[in-house]
PDBQT receptor file of N, H, CA, C and O in Angstrom, charges set to zero:
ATOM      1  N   UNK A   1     183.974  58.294  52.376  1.00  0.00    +0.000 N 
ATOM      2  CA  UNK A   1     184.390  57.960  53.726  1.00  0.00    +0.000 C 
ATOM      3  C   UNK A   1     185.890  57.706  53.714  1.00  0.00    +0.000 C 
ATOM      4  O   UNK A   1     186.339  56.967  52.838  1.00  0.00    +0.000 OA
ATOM      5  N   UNK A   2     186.584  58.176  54.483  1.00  0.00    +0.000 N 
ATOM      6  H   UNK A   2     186.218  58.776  55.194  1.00  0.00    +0.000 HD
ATOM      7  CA  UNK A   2     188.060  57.781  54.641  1.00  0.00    +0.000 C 
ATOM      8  C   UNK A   2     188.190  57.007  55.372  1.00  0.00    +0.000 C 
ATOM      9  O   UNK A   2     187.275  56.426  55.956  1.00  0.00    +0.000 OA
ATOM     10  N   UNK A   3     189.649  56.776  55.541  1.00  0.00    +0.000 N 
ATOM     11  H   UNK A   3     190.392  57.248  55.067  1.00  0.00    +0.000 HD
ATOM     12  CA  UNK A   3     189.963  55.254  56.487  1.00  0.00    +0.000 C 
ATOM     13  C   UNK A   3     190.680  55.659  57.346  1.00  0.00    +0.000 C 
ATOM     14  O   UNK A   3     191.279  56.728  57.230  1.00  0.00    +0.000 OA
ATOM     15  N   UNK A   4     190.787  54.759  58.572  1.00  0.00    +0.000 N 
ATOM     16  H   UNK A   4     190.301  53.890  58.667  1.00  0.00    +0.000 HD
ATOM     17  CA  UNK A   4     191.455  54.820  59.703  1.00  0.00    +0.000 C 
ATOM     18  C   UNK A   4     192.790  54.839  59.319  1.00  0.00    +0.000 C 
ATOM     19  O   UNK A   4     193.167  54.052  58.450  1.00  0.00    +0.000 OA
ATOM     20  N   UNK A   5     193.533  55.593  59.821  1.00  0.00    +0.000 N 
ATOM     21  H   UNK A   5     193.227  56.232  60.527  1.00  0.00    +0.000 HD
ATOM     22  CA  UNK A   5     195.207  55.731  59.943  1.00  0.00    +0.000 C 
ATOM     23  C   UNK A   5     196.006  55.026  61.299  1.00  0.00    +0.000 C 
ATOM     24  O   UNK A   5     196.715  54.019  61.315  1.00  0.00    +0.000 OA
ATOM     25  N   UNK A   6     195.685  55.786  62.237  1.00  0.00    +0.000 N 
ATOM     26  H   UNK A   6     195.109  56.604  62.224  1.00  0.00    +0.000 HD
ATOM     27  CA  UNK A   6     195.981  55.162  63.371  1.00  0.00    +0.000 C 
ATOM     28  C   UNK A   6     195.260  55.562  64.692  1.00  0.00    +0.000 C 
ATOM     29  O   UNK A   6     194.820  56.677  64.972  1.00  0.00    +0.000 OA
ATOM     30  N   UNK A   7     195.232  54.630  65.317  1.00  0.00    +0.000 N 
ATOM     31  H   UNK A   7     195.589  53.724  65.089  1.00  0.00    +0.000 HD
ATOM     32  CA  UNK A   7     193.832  54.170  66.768  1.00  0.00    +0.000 C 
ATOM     33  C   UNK A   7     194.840  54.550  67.676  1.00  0.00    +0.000 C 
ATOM     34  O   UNK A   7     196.032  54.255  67.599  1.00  0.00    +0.000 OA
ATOM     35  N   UNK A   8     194.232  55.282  68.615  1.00  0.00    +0.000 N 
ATOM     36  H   UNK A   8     193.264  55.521  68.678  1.00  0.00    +0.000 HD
ATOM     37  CA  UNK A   8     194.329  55.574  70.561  1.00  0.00    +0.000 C 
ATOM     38  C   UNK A   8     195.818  56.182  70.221  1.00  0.00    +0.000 C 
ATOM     39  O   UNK A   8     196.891  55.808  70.696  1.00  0.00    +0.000 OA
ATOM     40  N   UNK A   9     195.562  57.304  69.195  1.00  0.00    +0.000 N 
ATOM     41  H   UNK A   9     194.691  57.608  68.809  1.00  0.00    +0.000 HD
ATOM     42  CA  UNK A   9     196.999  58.799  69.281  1.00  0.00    +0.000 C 
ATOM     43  C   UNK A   9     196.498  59.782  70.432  1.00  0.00    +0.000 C 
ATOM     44  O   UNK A   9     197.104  60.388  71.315  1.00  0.00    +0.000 OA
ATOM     45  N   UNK A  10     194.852  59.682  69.998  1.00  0.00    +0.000 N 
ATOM     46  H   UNK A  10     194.359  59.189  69.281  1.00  0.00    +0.000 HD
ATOM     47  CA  UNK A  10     194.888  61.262  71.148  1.00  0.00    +0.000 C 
ATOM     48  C   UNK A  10     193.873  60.463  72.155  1.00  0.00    +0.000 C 
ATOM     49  O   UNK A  10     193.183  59.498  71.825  1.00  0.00    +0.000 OA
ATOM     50  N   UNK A  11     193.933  61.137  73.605  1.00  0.00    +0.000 N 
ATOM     51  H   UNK A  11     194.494  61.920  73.873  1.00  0.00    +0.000 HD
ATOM     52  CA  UNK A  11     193.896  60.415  74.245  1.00  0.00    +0.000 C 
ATOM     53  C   UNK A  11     192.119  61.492  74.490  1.00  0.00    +0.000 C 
ATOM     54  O   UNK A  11     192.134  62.554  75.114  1.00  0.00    +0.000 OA
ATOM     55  N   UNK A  12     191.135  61.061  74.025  1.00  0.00    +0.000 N 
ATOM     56  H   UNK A  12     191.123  60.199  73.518  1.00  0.00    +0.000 HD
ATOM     57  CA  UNK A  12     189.666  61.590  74.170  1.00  0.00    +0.000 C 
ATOM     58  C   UNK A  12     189.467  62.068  75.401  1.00  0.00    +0.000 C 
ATOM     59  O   UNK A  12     190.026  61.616  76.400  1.00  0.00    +0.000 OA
ATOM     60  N   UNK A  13     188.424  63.283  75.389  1.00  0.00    +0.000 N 
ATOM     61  H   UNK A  13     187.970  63.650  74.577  1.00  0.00    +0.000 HD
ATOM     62  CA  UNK A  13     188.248  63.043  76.535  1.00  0.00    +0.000 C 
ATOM     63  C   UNK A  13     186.069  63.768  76.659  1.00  0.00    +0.000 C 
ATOM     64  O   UNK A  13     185.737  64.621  75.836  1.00  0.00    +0.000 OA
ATOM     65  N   UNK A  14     185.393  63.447  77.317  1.00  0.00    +0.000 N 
ATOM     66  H   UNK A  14     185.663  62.754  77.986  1.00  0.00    +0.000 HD
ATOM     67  CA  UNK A  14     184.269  63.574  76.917  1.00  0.00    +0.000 C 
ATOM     68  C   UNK A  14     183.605  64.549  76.543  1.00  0.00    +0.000 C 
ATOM     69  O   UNK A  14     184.293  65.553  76.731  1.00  0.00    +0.000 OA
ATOM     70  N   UNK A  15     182.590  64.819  76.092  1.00  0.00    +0.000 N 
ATOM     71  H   UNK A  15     182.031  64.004  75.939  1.00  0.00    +0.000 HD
ATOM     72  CA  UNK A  15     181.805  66.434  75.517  1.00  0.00    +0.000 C 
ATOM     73  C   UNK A  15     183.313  67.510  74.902  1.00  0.00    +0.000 C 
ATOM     74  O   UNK A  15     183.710  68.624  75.243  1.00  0.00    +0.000 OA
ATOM     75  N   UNK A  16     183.783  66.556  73.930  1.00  0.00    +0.000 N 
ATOM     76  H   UNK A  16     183.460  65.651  73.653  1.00  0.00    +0.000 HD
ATOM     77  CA  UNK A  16     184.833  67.425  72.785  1.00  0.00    +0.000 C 
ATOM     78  C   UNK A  16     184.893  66.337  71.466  1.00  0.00    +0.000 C 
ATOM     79  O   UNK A  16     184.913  65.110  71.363  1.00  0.00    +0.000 OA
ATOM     80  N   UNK A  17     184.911  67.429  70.570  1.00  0.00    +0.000 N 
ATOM     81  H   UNK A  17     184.895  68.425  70.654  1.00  0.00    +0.000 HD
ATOM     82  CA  UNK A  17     184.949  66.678  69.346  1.00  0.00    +0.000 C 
ATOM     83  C   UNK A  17     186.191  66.638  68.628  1.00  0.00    +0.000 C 
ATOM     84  O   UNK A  17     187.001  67.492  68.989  1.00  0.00    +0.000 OA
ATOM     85  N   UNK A  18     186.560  65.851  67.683  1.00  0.00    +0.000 N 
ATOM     86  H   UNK A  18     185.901  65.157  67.390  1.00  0.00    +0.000 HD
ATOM     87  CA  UNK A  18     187.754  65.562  67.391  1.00  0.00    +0.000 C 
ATOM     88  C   UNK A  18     188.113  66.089  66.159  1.00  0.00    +0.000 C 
ATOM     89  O   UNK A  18     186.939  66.025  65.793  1.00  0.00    +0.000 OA
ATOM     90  N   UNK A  19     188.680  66.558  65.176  1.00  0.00    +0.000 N 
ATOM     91  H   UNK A  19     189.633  66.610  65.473  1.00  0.00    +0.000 HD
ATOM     92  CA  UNK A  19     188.829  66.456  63.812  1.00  0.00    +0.000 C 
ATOM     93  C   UNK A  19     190.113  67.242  63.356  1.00  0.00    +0.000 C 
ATOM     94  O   UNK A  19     190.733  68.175  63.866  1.00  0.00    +0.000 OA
ATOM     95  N   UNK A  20     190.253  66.619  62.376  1.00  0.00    +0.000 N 
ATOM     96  H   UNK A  20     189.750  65.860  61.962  1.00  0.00    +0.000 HD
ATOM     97  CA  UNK A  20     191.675  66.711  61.151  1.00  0.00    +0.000 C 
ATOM     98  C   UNK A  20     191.241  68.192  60.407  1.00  0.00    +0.000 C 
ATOM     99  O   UNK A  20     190.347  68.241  59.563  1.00  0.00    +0.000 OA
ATOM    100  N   UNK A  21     192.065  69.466  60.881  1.00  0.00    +0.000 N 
ATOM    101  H   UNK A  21     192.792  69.426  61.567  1.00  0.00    +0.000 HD
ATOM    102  CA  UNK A  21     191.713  70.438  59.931  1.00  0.00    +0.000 C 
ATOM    103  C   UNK A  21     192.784  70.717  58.732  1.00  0.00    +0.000 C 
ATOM    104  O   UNK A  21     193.621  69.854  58.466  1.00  0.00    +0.000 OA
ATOM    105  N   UNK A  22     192.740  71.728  58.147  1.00  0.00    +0.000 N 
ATOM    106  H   UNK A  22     192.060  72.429  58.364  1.00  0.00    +0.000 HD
ATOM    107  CA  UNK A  22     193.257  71.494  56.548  1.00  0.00    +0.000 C 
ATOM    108  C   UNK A  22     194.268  71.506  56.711  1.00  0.00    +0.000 C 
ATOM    109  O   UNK A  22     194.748  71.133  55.640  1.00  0.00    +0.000 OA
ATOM    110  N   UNK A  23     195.466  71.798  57.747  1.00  0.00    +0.000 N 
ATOM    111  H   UNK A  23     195.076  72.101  58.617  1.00  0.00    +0.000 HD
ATOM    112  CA  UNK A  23     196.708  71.631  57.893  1.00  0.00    +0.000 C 
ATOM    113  C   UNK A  23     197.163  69.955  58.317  1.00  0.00    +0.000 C 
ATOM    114  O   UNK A  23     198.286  69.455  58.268  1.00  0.00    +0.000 OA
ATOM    115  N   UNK A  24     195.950  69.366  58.709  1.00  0.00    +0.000 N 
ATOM    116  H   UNK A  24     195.037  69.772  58.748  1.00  0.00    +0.000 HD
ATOM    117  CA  UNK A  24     196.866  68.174  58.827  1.00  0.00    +0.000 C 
ATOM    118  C   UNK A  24     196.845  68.084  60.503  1.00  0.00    +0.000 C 
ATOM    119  O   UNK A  24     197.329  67.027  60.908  1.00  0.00    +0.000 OA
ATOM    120  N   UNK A  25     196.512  68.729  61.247  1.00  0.00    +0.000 N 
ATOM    121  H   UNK A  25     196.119  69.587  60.918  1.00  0.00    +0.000 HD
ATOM    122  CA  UNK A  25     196.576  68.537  63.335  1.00  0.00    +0.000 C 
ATOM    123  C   UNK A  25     195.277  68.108  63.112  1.00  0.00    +0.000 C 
ATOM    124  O   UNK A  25     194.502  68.285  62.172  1.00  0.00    +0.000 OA
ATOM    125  N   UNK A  26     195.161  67.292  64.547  1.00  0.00    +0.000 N 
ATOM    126  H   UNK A  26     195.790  67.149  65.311  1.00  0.00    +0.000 HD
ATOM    127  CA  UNK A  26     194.200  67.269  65.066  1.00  0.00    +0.000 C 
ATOM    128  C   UNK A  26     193.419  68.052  66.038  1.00  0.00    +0.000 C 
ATOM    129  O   UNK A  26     194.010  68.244  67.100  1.00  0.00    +0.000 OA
ATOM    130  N   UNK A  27     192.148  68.588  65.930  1.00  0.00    +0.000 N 
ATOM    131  H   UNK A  27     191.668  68.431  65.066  1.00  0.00    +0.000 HD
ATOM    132  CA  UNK A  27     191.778  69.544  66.774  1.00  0.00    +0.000 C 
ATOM    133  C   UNK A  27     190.775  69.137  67.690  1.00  0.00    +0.000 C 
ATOM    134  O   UNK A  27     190.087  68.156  67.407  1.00  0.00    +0.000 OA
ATOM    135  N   UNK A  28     190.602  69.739  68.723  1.00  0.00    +0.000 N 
ATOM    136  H   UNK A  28     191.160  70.536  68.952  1.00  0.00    +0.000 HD
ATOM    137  CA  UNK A  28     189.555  69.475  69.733  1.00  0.00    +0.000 C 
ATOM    138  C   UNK A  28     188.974  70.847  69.542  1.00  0.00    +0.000 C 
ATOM    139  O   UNK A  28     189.375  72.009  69.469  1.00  0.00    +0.000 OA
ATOM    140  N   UNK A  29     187.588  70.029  69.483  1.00  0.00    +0.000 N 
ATOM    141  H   UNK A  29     187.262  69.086  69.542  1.00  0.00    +0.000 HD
ATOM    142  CA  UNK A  29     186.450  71.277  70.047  1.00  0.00    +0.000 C 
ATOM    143  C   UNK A  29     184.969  71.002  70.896  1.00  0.00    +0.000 C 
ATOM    144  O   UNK A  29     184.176  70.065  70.803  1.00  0.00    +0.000 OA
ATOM    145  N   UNK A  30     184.951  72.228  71.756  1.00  0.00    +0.000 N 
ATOM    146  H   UNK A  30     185.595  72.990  71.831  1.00  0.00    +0.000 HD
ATOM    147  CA  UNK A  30     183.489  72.080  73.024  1.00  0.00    +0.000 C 
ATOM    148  C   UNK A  30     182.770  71.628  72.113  1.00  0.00    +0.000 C 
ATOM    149  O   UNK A  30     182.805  72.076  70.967  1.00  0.00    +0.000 OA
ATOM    150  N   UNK A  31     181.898  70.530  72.547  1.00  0.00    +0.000 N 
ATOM    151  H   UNK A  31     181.869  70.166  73.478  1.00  0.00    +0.000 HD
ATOM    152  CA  UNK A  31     180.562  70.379  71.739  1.00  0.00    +0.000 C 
ATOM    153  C   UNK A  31     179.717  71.219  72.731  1.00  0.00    +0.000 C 
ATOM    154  O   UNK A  31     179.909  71.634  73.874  1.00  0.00    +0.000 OA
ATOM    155  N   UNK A  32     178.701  71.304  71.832  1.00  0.00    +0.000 N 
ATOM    156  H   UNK A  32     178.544  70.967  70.903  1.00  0.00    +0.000 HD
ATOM    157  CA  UNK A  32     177.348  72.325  72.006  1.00  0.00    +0.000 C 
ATOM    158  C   UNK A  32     177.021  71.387  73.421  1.00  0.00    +0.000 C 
ATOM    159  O   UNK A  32     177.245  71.679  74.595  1.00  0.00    +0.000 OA
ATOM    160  N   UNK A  33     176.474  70.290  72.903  1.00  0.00    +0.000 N 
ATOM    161  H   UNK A  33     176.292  70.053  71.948  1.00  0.00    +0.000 HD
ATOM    162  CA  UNK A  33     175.624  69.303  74.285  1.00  0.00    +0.000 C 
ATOM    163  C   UNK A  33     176.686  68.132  74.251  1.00  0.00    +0.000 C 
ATOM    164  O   UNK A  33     177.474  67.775  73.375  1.00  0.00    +0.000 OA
ATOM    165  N   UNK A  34     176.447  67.712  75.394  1.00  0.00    +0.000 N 
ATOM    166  H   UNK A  34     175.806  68.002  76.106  1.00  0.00    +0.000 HD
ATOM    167  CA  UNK A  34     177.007  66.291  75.406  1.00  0.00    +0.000 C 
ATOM    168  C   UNK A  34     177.888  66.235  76.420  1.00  0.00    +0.000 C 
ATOM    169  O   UNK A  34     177.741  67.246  77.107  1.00  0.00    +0.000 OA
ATOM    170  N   UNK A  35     178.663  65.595  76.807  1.00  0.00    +0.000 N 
ATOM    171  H   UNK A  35     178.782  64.773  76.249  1.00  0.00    +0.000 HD
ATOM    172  CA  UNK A  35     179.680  65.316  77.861  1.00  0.00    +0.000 C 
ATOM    173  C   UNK A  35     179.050  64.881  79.175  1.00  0.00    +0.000 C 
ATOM    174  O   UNK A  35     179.370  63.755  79.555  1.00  0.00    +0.000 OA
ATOM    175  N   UNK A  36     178.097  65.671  80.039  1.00  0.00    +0.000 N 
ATOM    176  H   UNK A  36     177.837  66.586  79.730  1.00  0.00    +0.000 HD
ATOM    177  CA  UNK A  36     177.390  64.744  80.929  1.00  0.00    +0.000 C 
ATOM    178  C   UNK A  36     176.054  65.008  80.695  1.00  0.00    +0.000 C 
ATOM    179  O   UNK A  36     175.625  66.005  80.113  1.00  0.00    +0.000 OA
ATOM    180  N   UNK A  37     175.147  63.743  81.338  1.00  0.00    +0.000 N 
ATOM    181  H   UNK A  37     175.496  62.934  81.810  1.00  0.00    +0.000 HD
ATOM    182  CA  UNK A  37     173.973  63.241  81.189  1.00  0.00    +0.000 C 
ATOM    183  C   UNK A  37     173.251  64.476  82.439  1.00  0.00    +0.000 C 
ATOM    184  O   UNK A  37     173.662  64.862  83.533  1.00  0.00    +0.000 OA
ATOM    185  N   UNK A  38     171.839  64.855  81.506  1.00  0.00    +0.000 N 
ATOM    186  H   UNK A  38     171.505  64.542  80.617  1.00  0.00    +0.000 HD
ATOM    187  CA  UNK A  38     171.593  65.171  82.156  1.00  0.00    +0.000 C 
ATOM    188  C   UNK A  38     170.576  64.447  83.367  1.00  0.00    +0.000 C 
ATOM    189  O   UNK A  38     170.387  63.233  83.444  1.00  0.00    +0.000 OA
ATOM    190  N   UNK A  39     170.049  65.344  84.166  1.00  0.00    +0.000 N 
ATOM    191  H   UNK A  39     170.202  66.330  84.103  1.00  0.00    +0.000 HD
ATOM    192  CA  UNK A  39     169.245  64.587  85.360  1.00  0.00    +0.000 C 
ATOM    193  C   UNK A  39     167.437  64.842  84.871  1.00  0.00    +0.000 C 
ATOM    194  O   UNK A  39     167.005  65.926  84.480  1.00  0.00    +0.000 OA
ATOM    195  N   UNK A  40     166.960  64.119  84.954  1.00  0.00    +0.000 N 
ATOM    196  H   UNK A  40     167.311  63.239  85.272  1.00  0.00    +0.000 HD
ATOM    197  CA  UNK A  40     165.899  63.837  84.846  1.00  0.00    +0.000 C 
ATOM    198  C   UNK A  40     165.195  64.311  85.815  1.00  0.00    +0.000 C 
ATOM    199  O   UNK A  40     165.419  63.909  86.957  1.00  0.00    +0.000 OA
ATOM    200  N   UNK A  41     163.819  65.624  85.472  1.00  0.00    +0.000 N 
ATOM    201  H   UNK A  41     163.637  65.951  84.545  1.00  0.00    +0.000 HD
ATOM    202  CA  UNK A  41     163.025  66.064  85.832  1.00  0.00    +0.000 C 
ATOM    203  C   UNK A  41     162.187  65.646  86.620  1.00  0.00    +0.000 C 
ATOM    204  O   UNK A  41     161.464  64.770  86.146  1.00  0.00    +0.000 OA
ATOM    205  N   UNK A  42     161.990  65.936  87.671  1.00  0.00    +0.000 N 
ATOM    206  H   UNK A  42     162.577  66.648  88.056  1.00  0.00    +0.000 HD
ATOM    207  CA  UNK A  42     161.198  65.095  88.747  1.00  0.00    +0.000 C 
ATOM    208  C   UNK A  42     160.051  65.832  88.507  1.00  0.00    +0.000 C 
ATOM    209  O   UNK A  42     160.283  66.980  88.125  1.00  0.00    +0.000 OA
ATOM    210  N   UNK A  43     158.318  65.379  88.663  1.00  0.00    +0.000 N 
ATOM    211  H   UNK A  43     158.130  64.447  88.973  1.00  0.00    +0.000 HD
ATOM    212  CA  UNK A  43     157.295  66.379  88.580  1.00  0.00    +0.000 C 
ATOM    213  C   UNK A  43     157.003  66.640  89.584  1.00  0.00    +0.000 C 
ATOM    214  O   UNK A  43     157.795  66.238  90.436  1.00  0.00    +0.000 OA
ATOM    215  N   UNK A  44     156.261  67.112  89.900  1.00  0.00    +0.000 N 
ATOM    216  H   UNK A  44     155.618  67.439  89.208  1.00  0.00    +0.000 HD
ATOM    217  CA  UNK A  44     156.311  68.147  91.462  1.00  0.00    +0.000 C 
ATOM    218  C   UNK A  44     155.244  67.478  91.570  1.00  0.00    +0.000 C 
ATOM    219  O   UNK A  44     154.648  67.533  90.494  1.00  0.00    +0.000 OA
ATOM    220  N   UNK A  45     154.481  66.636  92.612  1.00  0.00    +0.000 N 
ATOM    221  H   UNK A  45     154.965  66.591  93.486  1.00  0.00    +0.000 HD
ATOM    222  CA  UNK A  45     153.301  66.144  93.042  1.00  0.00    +0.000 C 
ATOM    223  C   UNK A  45     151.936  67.818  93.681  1.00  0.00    +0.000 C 
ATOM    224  O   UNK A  45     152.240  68.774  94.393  1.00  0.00    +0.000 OA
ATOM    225  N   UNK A  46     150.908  67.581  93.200  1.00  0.00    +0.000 N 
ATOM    226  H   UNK A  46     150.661  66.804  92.621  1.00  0.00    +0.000 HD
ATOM    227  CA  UNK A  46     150.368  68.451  93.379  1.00  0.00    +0.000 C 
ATOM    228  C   UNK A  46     149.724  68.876  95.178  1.00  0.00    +0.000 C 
ATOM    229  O   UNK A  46     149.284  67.996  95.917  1.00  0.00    +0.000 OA
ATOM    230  N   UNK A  47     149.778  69.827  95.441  1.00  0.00    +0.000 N 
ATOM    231  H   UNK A  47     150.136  70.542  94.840  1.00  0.00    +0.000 HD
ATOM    232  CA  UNK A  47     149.672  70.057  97.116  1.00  0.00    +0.000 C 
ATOM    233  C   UNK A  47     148.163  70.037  97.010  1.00  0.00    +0.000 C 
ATOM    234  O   UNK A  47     147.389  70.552  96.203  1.00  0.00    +0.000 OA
ATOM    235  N   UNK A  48     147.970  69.193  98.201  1.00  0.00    +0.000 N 
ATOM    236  H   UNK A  48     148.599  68.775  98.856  1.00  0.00    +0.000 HD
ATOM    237  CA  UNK A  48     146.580  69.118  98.641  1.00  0.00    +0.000 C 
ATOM    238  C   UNK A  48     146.350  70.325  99.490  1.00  0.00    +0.000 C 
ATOM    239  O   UNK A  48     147.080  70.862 100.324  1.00  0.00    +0.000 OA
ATOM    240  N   UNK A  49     144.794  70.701  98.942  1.00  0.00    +0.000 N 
ATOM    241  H   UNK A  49     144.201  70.265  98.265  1.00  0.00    +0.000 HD
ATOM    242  CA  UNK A  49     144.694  71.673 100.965  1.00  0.00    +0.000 C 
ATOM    243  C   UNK A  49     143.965  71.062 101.585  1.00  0.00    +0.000 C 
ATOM    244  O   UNK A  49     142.989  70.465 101.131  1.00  0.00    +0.000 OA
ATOM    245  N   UNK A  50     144.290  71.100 102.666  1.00  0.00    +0.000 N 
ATOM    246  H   UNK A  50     145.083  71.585 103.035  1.00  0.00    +0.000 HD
ATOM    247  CA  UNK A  50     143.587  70.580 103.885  1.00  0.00    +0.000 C 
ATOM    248  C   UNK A  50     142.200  71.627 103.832  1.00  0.00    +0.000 C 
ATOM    249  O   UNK A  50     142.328  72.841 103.672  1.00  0.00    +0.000 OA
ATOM    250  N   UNK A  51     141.246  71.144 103.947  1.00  0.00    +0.000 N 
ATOM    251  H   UNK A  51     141.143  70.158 104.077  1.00  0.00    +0.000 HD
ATOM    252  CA  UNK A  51     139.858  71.377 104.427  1.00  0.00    +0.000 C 
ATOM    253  C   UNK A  51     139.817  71.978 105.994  1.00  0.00    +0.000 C 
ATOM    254  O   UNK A  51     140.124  71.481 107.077  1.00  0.00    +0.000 OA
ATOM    255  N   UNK A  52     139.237  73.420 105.550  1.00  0.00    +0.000 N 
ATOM    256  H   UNK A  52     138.988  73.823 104.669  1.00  0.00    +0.000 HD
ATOM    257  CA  UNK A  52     139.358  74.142 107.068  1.00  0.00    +0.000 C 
ATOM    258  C   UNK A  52     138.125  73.606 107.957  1.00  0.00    +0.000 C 
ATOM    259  O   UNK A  52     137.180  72.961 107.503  1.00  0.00    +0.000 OA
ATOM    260  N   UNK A  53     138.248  73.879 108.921  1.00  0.00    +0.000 N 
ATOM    261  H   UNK A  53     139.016  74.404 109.290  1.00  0.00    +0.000 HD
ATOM    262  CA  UNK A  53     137.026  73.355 110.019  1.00  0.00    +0.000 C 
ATOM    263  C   UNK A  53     136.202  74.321 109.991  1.00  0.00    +0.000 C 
ATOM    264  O   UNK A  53     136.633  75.472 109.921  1.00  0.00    +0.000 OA
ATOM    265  N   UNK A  54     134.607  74.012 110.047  1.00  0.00    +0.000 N 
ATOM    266  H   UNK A  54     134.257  73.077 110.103  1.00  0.00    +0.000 HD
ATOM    267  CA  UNK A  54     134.136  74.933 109.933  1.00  0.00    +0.000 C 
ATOM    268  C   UNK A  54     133.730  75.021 111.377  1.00  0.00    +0.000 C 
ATOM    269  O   UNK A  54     133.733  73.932 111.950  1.00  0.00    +0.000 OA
ATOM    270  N   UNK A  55     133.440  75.884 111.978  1.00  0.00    +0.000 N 
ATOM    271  H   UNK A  55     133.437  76.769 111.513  1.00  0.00    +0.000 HD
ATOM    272  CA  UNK A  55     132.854  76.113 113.565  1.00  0.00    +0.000 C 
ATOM    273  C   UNK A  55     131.666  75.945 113.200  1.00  0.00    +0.000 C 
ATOM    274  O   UNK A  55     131.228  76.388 112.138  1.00  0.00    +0.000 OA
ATOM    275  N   UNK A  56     130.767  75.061 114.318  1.00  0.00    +0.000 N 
ATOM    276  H   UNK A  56     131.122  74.701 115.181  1.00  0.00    +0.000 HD
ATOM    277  CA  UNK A  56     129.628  74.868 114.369  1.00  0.00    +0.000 C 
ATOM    278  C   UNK A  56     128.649  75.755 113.959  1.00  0.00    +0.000 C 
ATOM    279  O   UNK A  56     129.193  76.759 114.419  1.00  0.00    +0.000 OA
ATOM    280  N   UNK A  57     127.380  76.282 113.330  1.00  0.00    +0.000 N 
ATOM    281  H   UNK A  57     126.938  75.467 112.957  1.00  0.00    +0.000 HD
ATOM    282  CA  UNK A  57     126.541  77.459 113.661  1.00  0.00    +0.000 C 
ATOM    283  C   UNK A  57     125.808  77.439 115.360  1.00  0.00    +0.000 C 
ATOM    284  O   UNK A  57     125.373  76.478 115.995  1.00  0.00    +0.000 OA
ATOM    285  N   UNK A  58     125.887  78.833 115.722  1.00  0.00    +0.000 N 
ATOM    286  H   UNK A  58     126.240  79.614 115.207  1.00  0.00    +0.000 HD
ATOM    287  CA  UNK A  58     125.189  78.768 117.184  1.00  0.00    +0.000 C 
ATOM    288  C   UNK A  58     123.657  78.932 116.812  1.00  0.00    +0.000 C 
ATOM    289  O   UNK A  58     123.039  79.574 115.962  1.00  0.00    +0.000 OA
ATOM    290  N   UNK A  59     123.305  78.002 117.903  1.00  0.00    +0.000 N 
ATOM    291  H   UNK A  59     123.807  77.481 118.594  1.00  0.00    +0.000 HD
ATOM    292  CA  UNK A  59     121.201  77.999 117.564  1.00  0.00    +0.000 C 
ATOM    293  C   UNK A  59     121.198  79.261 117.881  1.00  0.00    +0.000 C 
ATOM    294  O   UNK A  59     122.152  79.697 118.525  1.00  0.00    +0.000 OA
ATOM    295  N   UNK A  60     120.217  80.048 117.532  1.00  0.00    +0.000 N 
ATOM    296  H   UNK A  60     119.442  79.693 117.009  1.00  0.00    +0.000 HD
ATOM    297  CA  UNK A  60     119.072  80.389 118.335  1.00  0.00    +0.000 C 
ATOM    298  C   UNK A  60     118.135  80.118 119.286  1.00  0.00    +0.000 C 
ATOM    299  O   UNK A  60     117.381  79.149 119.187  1.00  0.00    +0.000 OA
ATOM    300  N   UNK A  61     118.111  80.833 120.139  1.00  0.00    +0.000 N 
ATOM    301  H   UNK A  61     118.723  81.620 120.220  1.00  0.00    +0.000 HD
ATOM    302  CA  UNK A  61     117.487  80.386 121.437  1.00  0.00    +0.000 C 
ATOM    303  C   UNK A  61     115.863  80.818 121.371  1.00  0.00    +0.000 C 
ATOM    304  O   UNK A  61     115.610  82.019 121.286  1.00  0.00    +0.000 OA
ATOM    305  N   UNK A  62     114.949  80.011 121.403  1.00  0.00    +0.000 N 
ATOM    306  H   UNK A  62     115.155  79.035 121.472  1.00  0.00    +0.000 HD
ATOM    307  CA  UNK A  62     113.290  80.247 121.249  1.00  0.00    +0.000 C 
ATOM    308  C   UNK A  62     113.108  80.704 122.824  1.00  0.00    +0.000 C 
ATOM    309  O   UNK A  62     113.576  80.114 123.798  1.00  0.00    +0.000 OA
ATOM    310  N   UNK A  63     112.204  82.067 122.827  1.00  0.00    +0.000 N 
ATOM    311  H   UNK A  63     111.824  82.546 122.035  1.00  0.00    +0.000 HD
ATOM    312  CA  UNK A  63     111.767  82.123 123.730  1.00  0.00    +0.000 C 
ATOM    313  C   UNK A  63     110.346  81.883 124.069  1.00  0.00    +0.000 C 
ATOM    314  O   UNK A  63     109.961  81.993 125.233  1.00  0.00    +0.000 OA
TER     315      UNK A  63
C-alpha cells in the first residue's frame, strides 16, 4: 500500500476514477457504473378484468 502525498490537488468529480500512471500524471477515467444512482423499479400491479354482464337467458314460453 502506498501513502498519501498530497489531499484535494484534483478537484473529483463523480462516476471517474482517479490514478497515477507510469509517467507520474494523474489520470481520469469513465467508470463502467457508478456516478448516478439508479431508480428503483417499480412492479407493475397486476390488471384486474372486470367481469362482463351476462344478459339474462329469455324463458320459453309454454303453450
Amino acid at each position: 500500500m502506498g501513502k498519501v502525498v498530497a489531499k484535494k490537488v484534483v478537484e473529483r468529480k463523480s462516476g471517474y476514477l482517479y490514478y497515477v500512471d507510469g509517467q507520474g500524471n494523474v489520470c481520469e477515467a469513465k467508470m463502467a457504473r457508478g456516478g448516478k444512482k439508479k431508480k428503483k423499479k417499480v412492479a407493475k400491479k397486476p390488471v384486474k378484468k372486470k367481469a362482463a354482464k351476462k344478459k339474462p337467458a329469455k324463458k320459453k314460453k309454454k303453450k
